[in-house]
N, C-alpha and C positions, 0 to 999 in steps of 0.2 A: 505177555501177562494179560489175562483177561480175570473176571468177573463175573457173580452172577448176583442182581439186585433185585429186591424188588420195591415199585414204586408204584403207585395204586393200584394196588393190590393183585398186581401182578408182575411175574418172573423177565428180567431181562439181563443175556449176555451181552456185556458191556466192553472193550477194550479202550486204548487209548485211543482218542482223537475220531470214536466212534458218534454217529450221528443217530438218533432211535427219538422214538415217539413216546411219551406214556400221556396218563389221565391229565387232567386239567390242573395244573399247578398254579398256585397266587406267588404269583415271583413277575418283575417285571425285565424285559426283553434287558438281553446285558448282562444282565444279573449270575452269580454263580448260586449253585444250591447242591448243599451235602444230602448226599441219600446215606443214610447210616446204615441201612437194614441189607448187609452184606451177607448172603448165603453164602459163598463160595468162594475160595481166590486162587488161579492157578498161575504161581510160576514156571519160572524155566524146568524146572525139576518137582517141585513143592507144590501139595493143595493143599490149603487152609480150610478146613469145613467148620461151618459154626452148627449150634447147639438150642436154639435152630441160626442166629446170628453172630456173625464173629465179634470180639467184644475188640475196640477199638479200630476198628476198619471201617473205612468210608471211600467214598467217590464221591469229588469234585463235578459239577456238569456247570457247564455254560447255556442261560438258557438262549436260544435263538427265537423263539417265535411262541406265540400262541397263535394257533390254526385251529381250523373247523373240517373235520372228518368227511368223507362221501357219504349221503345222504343213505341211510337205513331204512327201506321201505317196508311195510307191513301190512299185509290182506289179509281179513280177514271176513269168512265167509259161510253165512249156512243156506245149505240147500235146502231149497222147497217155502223157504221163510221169508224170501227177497230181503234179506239181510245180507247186508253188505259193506266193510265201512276199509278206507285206505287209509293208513297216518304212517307218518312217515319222522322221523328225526338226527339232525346230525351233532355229531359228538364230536367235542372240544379237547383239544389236545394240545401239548406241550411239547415241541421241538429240544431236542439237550446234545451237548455236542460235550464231550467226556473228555476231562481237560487231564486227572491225573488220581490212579485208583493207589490209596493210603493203606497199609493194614500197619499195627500193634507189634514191635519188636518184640520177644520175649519168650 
C-alpha cells in the first residue's frame, strides 16, 4: 500500500515505514503529525482517488529531525557593468518516517 500526499506544497509518494524530507514543519522531534491532504491511495488491488482530496484519509508520520538542506548558491551577473553579486541560502526541512497510511471505510 502506498500513498500519494502532499505537504508543503508539494507531491510525495509515501508507503509504510517510509523515510522522506518535506518543507519546515513546527512539530517537535518525537512528535507524530497527520498530513490529511491525501491525493491518492493504492491498495493491493484498489486506488482511491480524491476530488482533488480523499475525505477521511490520513498519514500518520513520526517526525525525526529538523535538518538544514545543502547550501543553494546563486550568481548573478552583468556583463560590461562590473556587477556582480553571490548569495546563497539553505532550506529547512522536516525529516518524517511514515508510521501508518488510514483511509475512510465506505
Amino acid at each position: 500500500m502506498y500513498a500519494i500526499v502532499e505537504a508543503g506544497g508539494k507531491q510525495h509518494k509515501v508507503a509504510k515505514n517510509d523515510i522522506f524530507l518535506t518543507e519546515l514543519l513546527k512539530a517537535k522531534d518525537g512528535s507524530e503529525v497527520k498530513l490529511n491532504k491525501v491525493l491518492l491511495v493504492k491498495e493491493e488491488s484498489a486506488v482511491h482517488i480524491g476530488d482533488p482530496y480523499l475525505k477521511g484519509a490520513h498519514v500518520v508520520c513520526e517526525v525525526l529531525g529538523q535538518i538544514r538542506q545543502p547550501k543553494v548558491v546563486a550568481f548573478k551577473y552583468k556583463k560590461r557593468k562590473s556587477e556582480k553579486k553571490k548569495i546563497g541560502h539553505r532550506q529547512g526541512a522536516t525529516k518524517l518516517k511514515v508510521k501508518e497510511i488510514t483511509i475512510a471505510k465506505g
